[in-house]
C-alpha positions in Angstrom: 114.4 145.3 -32.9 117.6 147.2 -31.7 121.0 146.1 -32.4 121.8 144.7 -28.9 118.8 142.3 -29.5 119.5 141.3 -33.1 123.1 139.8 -32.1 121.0 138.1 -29.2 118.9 136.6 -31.8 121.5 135.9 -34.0 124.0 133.5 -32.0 120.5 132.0 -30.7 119.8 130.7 -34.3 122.2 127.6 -34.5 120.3 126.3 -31.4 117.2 127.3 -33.0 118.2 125.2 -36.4 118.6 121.7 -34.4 114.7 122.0 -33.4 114.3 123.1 -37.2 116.7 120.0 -38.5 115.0 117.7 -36.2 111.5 118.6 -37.2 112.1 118.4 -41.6 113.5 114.9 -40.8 110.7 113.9 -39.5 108.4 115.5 -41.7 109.9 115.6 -45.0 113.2 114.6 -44.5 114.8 116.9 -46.3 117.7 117.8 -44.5 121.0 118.2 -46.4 124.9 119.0 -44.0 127.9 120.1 -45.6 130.7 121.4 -44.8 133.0 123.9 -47.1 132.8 127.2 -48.7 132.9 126.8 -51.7 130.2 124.4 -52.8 127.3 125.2 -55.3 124.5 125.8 -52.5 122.2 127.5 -54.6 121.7 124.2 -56.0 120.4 123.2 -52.6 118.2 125.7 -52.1 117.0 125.5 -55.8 116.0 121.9 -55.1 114.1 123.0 -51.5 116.6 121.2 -49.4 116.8 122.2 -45.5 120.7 123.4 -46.0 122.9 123.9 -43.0 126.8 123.6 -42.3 127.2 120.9 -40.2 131.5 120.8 -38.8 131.9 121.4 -35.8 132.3 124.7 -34.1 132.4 123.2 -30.0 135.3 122.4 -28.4 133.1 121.3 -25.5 132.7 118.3 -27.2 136.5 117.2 -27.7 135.9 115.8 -24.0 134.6 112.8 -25.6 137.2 112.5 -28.4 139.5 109.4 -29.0 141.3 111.0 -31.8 144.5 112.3 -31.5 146.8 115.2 -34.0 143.2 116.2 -35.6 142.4 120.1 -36.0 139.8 120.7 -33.7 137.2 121.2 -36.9 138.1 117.8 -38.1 138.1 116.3 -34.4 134.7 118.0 -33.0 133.1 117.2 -36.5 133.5 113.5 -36.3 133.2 113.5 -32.9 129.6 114.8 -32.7 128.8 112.7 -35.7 130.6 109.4 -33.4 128.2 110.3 -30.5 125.3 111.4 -32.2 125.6 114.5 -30.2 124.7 116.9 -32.8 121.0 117.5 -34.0 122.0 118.7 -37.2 124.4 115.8 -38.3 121.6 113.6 -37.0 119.3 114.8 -38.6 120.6 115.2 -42.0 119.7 112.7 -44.8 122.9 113.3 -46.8 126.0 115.0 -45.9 127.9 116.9 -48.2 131.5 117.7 -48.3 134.2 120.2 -50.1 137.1 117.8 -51.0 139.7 120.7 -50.0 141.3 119.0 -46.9 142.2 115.4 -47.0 142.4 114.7 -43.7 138.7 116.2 -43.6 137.8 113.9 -46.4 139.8 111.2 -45.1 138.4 111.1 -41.4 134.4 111.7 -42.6 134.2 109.0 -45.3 135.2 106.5 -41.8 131.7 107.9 -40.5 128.6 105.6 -40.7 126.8 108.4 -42.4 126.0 109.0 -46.2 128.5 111.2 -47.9 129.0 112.3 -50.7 132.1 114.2 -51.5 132.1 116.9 -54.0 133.0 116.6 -57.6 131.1 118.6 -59.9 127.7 120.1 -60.1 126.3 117.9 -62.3 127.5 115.2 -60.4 126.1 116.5 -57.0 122.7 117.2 -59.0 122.6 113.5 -59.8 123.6 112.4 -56.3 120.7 114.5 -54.5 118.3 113.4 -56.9 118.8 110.1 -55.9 118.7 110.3 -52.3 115.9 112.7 -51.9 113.8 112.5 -54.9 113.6 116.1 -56.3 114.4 117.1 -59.8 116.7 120.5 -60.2 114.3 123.4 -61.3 116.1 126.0 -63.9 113.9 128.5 -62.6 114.5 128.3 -58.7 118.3 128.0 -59.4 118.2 131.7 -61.1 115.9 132.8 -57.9 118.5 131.1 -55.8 120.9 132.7 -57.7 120.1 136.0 -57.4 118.8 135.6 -53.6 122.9 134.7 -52.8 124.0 137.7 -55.0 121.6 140.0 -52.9 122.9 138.4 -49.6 126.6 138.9 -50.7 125.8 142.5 -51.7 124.0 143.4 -48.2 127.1 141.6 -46.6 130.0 142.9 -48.0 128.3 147.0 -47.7 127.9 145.9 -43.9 131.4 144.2 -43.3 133.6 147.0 -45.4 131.5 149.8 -45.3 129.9 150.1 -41.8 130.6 150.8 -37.8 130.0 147.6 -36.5 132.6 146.0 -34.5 134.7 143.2 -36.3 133.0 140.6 -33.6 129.2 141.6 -34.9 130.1 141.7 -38.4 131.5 137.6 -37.9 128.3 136.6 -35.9 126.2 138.7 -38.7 127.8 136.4 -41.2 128.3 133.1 -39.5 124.7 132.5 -38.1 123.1 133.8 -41.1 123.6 130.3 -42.9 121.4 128.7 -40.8 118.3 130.9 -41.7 116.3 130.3 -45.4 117.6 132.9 -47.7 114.5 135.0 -48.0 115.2 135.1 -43.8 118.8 136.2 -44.3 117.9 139.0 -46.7 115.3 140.6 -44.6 117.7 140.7 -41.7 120.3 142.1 -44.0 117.8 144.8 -44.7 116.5 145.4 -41.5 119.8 146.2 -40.2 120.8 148.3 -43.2 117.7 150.4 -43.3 116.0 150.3 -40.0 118.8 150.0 -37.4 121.1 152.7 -36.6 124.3 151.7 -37.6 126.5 154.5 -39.7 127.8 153.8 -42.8 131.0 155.0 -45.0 131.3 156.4 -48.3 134.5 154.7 -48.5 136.0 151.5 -47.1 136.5 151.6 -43.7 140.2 150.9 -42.3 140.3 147.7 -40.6 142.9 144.7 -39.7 142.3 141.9 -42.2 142.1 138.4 -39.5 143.1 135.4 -42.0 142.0 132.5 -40.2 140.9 129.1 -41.6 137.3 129.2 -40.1 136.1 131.3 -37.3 133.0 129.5 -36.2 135.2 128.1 -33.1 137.3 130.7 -32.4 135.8 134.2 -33.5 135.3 134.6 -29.6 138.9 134.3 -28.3 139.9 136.5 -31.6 138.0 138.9 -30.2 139.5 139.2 -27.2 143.0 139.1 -28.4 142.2 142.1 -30.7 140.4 144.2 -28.2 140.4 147.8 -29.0 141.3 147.2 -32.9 138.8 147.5 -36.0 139.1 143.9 -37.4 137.2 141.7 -39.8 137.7 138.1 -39.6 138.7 136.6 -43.2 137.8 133.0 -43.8 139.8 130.2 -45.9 138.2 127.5 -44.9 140.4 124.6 -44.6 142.4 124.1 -48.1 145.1 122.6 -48.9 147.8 125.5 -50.0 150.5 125.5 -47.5 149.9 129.0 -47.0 150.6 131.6 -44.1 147.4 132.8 -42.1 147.4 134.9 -38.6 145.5 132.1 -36.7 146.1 128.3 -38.1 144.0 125.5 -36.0 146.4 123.1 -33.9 147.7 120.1 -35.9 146.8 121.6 -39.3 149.7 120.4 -41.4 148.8 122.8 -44.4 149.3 126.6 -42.8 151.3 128.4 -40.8 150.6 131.2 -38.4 149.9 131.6 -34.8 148.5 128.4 -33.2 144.9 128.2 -32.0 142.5 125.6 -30.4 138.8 125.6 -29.5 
């Protein structure tokens, strides 16, 4: 596969996961959303839960919004979920969700969907129990484990260490989350070993890109840093009143330069 048509792949593979979402349902249903960064997922996997992120990253469909002062990841989140737009929040049994923005937490527990906000991780092991009927394996959540550690390993030598442009690197890392992890790591391979990009013995100069999530926006980013060596730098969403180069429209917690989808 050459690099031009692993990128083509790539962005084709959140498309790709609402035939994927909509088929588990309906065979196993044993679909799981959330939405943060910084949730246990291993524990998902471990338990052989279909896992995917499920906010929204469309600002085609704030068309059919009726909220108003929401950050475009709140609004087109509840939006899809409102008009049952979205395969994936459709699909899933249970959604889970990172309790790091309140107006996120505030505006999905309205949703007639089953949520579960995060608490702890024994917590969240009891909670998917219940809904889907699997028991947490101590052996698959060290395999889980170590398949995430491989992942992050393979990612960060790619994102710090290589050529690729600071737009490949984000869709690289982005759409991987929508493959199974034995998926992501043979792509991660593949395109360390067997595709010609070059690779530094040191790490690579680059302009760090704080935003708060780049799903929705890593395209305009792009163009407004054309011609620089960027890497986009995620902190998704928490509550820190904290400066960042690219804050989300209405978001009352950062401030930087404005953005929308």
């Amino acid at each position: 596969m050459s690099l031009a048509s692993l990128f083509e792949y790539l962005e084709n593979l959140r498309r790709d996961a609402y035939v994927r979402a909509v088929m588990r349902a309906s065979e196993s249903d044993d679909v799981l959303g959330f939405i943060g960064s910084r949730l246990p997922v291993e524990i998902f996997h471990a338990m052989d839960l279909y896992a995917i992120p499920v906010y929204g990253v469309d600002g085609e469909i704030l068309k059919f919004s009726r909220e108003k002062n929401l950050c475009p990841v709140v609004d087109a989140t509840v939006t899809y979920a409102k008009t049952d737009k979205c395969p994936l929040i459709h699909s899933s049994k249970l959604i889970v969700v990172e309790n790091s923005c309140p107006i996120m937490t505030r505006e999905i527990m309205k949703l007639d969907k089953n949520i579960y906000i995060y608490e702890s991780e024994s917590e969240l092991v009891k909670k998917l129990s219940q809904v889907y009927h699997r028991e947490l394996d101590s052996e698959k959540l060290r395999t889980a484990q170590e398949s995430l550690q491989k992942i992050a390993e393979l990612i960060t030598r790619i994102k710090y260490y290589s050529d690729l442009t600071g737009l490949q690197v984000y869709i690289l890392e982005f759409y991987l989350n929508f493959l199974e992890l034995n998926e992501r790591i043979n792509i991660l391979q593949e395109l360390s070993n067997q595709i010609q990009i070059n690779f530094s013995d040191h790490e690579i100069n680059y302009v760090p890109v704080r935003v708060q999530s780049g799903a929705g926006i890593y395209k305009q980013i792009d163009k407004l840093l054309a011609g620089r060596n960027y890497r986009i730098l995620e902190d998704f969403c928490r509550v820190d009143s904290k400066n960042l180069d690219y804050v989300y429209e209405h978001c009352p917690y950062y401030q930087g330069e404005r953005i929308n989808y």
